[in-house]
BAKETOR-750974 format. One record per residue: residue number from 1; x, y, z of N, C-alpha, C in turn. Coordinates in steps of 0.05 Angstrom, whole numbers, always signed. Each point is the difference from the previous one (the first is absolute). Example, Ala and Ser with C-alpha at 12.3 -4.5 7.8 and 13.67 -1.06 7.14 Angstrom:
<recs>
   miza      n_u      n_v      n_w     ca_u     ca_v     ca_w      c_u      c_v      c_w
      1     +264     -114     +156      -18      +24       +0      +18      +24       +0
      2       -7      +21      -14      +16      +24       +1      -15      +22      +14
</recs>
This chain:
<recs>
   miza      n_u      n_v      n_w     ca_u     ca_v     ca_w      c_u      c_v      c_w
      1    -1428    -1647      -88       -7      -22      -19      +23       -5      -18
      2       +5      -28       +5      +28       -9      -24       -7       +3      -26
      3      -30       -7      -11       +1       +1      -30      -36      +22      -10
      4       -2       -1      -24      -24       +9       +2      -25      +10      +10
      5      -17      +15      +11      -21      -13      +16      -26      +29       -6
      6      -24      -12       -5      -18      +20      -16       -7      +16      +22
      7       -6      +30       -8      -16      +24      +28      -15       +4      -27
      8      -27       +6      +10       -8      +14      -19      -11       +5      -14
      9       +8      -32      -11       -8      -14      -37      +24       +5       -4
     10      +32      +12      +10      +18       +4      -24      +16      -17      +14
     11      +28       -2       -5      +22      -30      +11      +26      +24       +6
     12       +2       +1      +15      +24      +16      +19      +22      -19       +6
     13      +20      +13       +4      +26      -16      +17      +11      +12      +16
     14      +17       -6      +27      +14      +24       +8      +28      -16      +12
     15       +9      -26      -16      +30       -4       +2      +24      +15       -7
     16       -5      +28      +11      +17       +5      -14      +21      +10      +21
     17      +24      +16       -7      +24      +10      +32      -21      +22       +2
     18      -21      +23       -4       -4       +9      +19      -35       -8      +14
     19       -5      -21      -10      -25       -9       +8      -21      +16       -9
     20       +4      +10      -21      -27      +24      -14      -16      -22      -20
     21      -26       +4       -1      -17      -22      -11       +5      +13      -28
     22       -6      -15      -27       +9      +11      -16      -18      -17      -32
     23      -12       +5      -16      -13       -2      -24      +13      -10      -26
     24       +5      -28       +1      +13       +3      -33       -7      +11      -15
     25      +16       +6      -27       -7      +27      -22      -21      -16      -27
     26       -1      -27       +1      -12      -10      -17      -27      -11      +17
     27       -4       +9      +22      -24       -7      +13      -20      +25      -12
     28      +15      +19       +8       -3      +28       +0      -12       +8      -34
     29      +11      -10      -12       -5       -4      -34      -26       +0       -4
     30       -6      -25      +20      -23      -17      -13      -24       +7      +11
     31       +5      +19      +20      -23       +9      +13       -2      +27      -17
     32      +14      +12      -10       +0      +30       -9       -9      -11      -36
     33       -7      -24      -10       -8      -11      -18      +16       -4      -30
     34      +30       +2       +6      +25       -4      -14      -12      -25      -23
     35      -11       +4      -19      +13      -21      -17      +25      -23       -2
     36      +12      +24       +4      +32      -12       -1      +15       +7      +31
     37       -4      -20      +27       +5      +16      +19      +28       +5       -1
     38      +24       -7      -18      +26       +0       +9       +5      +37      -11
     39      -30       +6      -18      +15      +21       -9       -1      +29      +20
     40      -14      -12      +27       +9      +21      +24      +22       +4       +3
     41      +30      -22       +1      +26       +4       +1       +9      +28      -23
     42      -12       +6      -21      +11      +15      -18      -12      +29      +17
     43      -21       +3       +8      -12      +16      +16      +16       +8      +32
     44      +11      -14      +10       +8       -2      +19      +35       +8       -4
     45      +17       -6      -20      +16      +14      -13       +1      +27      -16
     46      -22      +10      -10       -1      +23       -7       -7      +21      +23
     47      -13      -13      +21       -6      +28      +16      +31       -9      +25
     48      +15      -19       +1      +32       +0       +9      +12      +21       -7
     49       -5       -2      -39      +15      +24      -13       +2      +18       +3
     50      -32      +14      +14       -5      +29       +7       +9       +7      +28
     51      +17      -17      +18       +6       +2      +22      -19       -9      +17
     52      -20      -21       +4      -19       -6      +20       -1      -36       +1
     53      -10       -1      +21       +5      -27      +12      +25      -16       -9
     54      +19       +9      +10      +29       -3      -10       +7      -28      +29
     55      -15       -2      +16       +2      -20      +20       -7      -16       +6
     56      -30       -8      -25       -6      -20       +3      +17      -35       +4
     57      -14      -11      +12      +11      -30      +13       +0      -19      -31
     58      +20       -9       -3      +10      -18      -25       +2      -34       +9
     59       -8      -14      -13       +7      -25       +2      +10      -19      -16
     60      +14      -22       -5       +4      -19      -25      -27      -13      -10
     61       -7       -1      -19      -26      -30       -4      +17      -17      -21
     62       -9      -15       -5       -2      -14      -19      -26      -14      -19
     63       +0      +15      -21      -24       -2      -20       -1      -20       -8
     64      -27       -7       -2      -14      -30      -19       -8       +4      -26
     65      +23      -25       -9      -12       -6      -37      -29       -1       -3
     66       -7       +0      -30      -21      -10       -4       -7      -23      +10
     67      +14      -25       -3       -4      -32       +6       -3       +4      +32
     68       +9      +15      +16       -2       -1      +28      +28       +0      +20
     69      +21       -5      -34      +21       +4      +22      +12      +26      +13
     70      +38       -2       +2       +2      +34       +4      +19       +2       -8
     71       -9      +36       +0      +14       +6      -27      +20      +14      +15
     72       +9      +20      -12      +29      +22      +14      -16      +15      +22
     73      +29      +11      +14       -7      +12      +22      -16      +30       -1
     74      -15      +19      +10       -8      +16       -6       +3      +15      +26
     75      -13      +29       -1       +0      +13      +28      -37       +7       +6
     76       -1       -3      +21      -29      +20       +6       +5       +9      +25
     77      -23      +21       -2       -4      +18      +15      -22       -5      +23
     78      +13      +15      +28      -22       -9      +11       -6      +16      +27
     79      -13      +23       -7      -19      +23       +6       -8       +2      +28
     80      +17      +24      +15      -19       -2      +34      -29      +19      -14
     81      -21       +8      +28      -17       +9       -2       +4      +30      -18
     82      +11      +21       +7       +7      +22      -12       +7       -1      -26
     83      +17      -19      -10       +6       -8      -26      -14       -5      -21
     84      -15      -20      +10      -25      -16       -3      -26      +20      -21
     85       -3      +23      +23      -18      +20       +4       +6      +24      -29
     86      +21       -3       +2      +13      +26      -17       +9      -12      -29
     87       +2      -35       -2       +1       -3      -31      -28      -14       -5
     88      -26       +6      +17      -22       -3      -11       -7      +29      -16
     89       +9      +17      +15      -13      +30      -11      +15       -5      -21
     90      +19       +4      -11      +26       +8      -22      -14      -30      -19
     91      -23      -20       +4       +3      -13      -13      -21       +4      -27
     92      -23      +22      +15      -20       +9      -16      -21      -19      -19
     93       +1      -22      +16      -21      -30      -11      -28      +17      +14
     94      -17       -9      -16      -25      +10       +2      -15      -17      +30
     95      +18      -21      +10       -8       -7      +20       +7       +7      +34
     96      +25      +23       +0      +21      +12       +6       -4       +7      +25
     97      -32      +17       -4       -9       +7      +32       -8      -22      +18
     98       -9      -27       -7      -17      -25       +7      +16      -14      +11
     99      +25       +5      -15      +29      -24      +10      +13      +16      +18
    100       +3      +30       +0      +10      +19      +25      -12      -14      +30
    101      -30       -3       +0      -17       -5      +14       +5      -29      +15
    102       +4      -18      -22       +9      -24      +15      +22      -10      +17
    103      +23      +15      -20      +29       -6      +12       -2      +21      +33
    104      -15      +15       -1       +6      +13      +23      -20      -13      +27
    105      -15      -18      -15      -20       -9      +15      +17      -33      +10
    106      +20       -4      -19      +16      -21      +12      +21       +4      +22
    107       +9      +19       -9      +27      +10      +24       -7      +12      +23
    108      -34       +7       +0       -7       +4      +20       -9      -22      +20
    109       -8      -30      -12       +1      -23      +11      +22       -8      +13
    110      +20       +1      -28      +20       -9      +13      +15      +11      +31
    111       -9      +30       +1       +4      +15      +21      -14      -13      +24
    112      -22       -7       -4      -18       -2      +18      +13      -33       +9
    113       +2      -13      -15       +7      -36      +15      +22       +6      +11
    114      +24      +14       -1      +23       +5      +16       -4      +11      +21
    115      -18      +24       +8       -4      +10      +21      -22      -22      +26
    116       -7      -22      -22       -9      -21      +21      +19      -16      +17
    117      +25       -2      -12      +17      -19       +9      +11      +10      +34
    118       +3      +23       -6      +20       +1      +26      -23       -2      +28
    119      -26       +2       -4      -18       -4      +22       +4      -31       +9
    120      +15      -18      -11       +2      -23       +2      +25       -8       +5
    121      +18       +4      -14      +29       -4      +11      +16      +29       +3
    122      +22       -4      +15      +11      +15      +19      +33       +8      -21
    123       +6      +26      +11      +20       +9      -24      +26      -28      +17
    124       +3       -6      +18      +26      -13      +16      -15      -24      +14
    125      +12      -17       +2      -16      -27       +8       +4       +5      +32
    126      -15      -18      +12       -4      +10      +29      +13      -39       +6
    127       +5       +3      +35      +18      -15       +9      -16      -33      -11
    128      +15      -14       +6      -13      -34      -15      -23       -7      +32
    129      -17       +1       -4      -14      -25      +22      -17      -23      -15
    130      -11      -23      +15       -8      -18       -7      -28       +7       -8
    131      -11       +5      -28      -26       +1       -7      -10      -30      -15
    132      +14      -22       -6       -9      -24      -14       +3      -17      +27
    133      -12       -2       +9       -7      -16      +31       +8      -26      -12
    134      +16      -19      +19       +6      -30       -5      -22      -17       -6
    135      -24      +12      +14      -26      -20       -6       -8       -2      -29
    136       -2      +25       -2       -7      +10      -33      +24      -16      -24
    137      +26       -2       +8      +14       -8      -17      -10      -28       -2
    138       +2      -19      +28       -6      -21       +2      -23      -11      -16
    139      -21      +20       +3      -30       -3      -21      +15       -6      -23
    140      +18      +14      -12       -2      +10      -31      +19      -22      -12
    141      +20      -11      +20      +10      -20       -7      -12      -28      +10
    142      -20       -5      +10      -12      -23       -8      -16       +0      -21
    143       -9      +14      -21      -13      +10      -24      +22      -21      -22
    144      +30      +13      +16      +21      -19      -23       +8      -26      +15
    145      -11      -18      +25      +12      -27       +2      +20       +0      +15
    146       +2      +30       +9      +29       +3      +20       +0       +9      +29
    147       +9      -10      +10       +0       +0      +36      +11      +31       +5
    148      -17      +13      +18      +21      +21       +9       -5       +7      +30
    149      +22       +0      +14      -15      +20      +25      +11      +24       +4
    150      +21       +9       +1      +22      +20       +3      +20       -1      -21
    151      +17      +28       +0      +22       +5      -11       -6      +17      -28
    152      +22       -7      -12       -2       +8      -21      -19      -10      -26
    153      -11      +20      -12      -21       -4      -19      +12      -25      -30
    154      -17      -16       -1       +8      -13      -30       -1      +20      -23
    155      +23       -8      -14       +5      +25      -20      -25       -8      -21
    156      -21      -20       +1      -15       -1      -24      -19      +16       +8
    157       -7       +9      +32      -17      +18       -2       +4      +31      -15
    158      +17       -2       -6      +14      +30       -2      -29      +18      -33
    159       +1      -21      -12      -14       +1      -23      -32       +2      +11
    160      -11      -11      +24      -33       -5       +2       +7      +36      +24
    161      +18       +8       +9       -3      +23      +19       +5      +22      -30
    162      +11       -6      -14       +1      +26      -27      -34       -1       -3
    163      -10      -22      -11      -32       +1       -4      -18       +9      +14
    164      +11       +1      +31      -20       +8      +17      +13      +34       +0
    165      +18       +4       +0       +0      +32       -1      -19       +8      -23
    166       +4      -20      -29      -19      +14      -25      -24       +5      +11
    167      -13      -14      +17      -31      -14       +2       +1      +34      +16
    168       +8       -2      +27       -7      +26      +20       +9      +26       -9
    169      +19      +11      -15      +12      +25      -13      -13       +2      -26
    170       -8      +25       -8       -6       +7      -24      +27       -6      -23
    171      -13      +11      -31      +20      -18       -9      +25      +19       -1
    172       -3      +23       -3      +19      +28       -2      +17       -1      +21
    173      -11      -13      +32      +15       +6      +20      +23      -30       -7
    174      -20      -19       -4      +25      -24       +0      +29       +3      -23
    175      -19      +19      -21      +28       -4      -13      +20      +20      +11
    176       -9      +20      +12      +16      +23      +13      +12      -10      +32
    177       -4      -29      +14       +6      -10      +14      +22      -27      -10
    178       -7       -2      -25      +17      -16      -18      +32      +13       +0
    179       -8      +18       -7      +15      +26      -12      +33       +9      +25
    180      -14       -1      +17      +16      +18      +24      +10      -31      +22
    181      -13      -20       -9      +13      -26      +24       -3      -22      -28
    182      +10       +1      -10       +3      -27      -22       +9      -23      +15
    183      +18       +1      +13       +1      -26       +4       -4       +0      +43
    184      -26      -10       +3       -5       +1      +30       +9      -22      +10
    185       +9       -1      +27      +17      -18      +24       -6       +9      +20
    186      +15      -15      +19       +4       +8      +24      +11      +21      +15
    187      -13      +21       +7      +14      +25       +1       -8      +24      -10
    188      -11      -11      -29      -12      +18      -27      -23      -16      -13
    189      -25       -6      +19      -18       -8       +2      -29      +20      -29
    190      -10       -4       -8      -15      +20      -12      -22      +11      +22
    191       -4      -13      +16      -21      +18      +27      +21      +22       +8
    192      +26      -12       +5       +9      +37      +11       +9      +15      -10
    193      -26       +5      -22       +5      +33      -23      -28       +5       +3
    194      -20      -16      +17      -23       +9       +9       -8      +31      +10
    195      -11       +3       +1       -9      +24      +23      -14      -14      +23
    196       +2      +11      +20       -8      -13      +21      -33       +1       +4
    197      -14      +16      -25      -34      -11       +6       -1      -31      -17
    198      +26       +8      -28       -1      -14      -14       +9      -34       +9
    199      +14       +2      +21       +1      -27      +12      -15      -15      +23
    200      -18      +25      +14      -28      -19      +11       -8      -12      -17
    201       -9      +14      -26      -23       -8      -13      +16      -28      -18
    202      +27       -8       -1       +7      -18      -14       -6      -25      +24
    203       +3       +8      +29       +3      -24      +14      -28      -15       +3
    204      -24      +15       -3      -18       +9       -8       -8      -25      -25
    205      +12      +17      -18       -1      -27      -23      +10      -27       +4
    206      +17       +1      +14      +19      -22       +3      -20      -17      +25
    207      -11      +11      +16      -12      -25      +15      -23       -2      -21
    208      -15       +7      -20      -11      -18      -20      +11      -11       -9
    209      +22       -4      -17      +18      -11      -11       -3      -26      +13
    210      +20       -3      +29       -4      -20      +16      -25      -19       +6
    211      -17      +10       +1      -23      -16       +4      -11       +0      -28
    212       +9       -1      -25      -16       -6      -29      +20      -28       +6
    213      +22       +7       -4      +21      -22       +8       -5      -25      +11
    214       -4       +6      +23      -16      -22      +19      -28      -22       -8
    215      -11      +21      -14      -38      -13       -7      +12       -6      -36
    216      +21       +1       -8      +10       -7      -25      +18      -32       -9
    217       -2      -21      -15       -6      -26       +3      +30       -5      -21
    218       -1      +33      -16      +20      -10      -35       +2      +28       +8
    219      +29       +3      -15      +13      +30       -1      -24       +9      -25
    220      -10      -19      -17      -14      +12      -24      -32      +17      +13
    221      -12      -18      +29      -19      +12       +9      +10      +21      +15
    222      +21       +3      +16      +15      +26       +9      -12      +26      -16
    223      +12       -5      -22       +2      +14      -15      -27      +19      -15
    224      -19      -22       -6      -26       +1      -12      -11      +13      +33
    225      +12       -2      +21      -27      +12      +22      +14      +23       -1
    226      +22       +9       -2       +7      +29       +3       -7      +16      -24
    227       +1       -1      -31       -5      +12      -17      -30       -1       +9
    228      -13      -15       +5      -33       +6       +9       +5      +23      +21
    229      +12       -6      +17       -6      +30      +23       +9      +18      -17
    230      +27       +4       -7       +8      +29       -7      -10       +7      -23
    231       -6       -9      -17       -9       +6      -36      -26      -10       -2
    232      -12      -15      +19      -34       +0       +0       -4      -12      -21
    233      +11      -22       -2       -5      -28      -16      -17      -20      +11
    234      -22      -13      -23      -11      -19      +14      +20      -26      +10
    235       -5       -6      +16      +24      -29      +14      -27      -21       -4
    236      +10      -22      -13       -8      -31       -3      +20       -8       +5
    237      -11      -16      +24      +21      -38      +11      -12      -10       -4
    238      +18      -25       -8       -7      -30       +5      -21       -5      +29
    239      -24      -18       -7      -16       -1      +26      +19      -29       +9
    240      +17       -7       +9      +15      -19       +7      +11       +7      +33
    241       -7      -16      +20      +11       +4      +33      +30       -2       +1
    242       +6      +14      +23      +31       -2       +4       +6      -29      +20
    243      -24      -13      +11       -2      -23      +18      +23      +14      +21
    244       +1      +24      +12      +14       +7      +25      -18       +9      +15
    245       -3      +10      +26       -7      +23       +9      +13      +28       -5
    246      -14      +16       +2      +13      +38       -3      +10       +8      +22
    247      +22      +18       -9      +10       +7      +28      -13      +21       +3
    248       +9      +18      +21       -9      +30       +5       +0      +23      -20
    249      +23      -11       -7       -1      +22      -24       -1       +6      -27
    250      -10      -27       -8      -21      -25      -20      -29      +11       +4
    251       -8       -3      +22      -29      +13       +9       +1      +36       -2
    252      +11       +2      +18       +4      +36       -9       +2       +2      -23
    253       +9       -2      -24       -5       -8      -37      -15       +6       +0
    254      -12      -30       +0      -36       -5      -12      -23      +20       +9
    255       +6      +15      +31      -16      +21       +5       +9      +19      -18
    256      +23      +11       -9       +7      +30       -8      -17      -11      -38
    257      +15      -30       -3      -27       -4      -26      -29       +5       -4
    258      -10      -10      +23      -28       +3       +1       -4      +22       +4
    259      +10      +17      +10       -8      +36      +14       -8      +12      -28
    260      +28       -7      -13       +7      +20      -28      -31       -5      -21
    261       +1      -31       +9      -27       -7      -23      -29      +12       +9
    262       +0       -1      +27      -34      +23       +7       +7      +24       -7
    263      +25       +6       +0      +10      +28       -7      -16      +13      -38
    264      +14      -26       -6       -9       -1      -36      -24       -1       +0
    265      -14      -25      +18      -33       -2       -7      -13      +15       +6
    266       -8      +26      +17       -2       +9      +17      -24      +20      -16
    267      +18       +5      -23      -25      +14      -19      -18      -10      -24
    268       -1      -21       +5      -16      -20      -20      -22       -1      +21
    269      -25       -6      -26      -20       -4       +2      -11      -19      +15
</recs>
């Protein structure tokens, strides 16, 4: 994760060179019930003095005036798990054991969403094959007004295939797929950091994809029928005809629609 992100109830980071998730010291304050959370820094220098956590991770901030602006530069601190653990004890807040409890109940999250990732993508990307089928592109660019049959992809799709990775990847894996192929092409595709269960099940997705595509009128209804499948949103359209006939895989749609909906009704009264 590039910036912030909560396990827990608490807000972790782990940009750092050695990728250790890590606690700011004024987070840390406020949970241990600091009045004054900056005055952990004085805490955090005195037990320096006695020779301990002499390694903690340092950063620049820059502090806010009263009015909102900023003020001079300052340093904070910012705590792996062990650290974390050992200036709660030394901190002797009557809340001490409760906040031991949490922070360890975060980094054990945080433990836990990383060990999800690699069941999904692969430590080395595997060779490039064709998983965005020409038909499927073709769907996705008549959504935008544009002819396609072959070749190379329009670079405006580049932005609606980021969305569809958000839609099918959890959010920890996309940013950790963010992370290791920032910028995907030809060659360095984001499917080949898949695992190979992990790319049935995308092609999988992807012939839905295709056929929401197809039975879809506006990239805006595209869009509104997939957050309904994946996030189990109610979908309202316009009751307005397309005056075409459906193709095949227009009809195949409307079945996998109607399935899903006996699926939902199924336990009503």
């Amino acid at each position: 994760m590039n910036d912030s992100t909560m396990f827990g109830g608490l807000r972790l980071r782990d940009d750092f060179e050695d990728g250790e998730p890590r606690i700011r010291d004024l987070e840390l304050a406020k949970r241990l019930g600091y009045e004054r959370p900056r005055d952990i820094r004085r805490l955090i220098d005195s037990i320096q003095g006695d020779g301990f956590l002499n390694n903690i991770h340092e950063r620049a901030a820059t502090a806010r005036t009263p009015n909102g602006g900023h003020g001079q530069t300052i340093r904070e601190y910012w705590l792996d798990e062990i650290e974390a653990v050992f200036l709660i004890g030394q901190s002797r807040t009557p809340i001490a054991r409760a906040v031991h409890l949490e922070v360890a109940t975060a980094f054990v999250a945080y433990r836990k969403g990383k060990a999800h990732v690699p069941r999904l993508l692969a430590e080395v990307p595997c060779d490039w094959s064709m998983m965005w089928r020409p038909s499927m592109v073709a769907a996705l660019c008549r959504l935008h007004g544009y002819p396609y049959e072959n070749g190379v992809h329009p670079h405006f799709l580049a932005s609606t295939y980021d969305k569809i990775y958000r839609l099918i990847a959890e959010s920890e894996e996309h940013k950790h797929l963010k992370k290791i192929n920032p910028h995907p092409r030809f060659g360095s595709n984001h499917h080949q950091w898949f695992t190979d269960p992990a790319r049935k099940a995308l092609a999988e997705h992807l012939a839905v994809i295709e056929d929401t595509a197809l039975l879809s009128c506006s990239k805006r209804e595209f869009w509104d029928r997939l957050e309904a499948y994946y996030y189990k949103r109610p979908l309202q359209l316009p009751l307005v005809g397309t005056g075409r006939k459906l193709s095949a895989g227009e009809r195949r749609a409307n079945r996998r629609e109607n399935d899903r909906g006996k699926v939902r009704g199924s336990g009503r009264p």
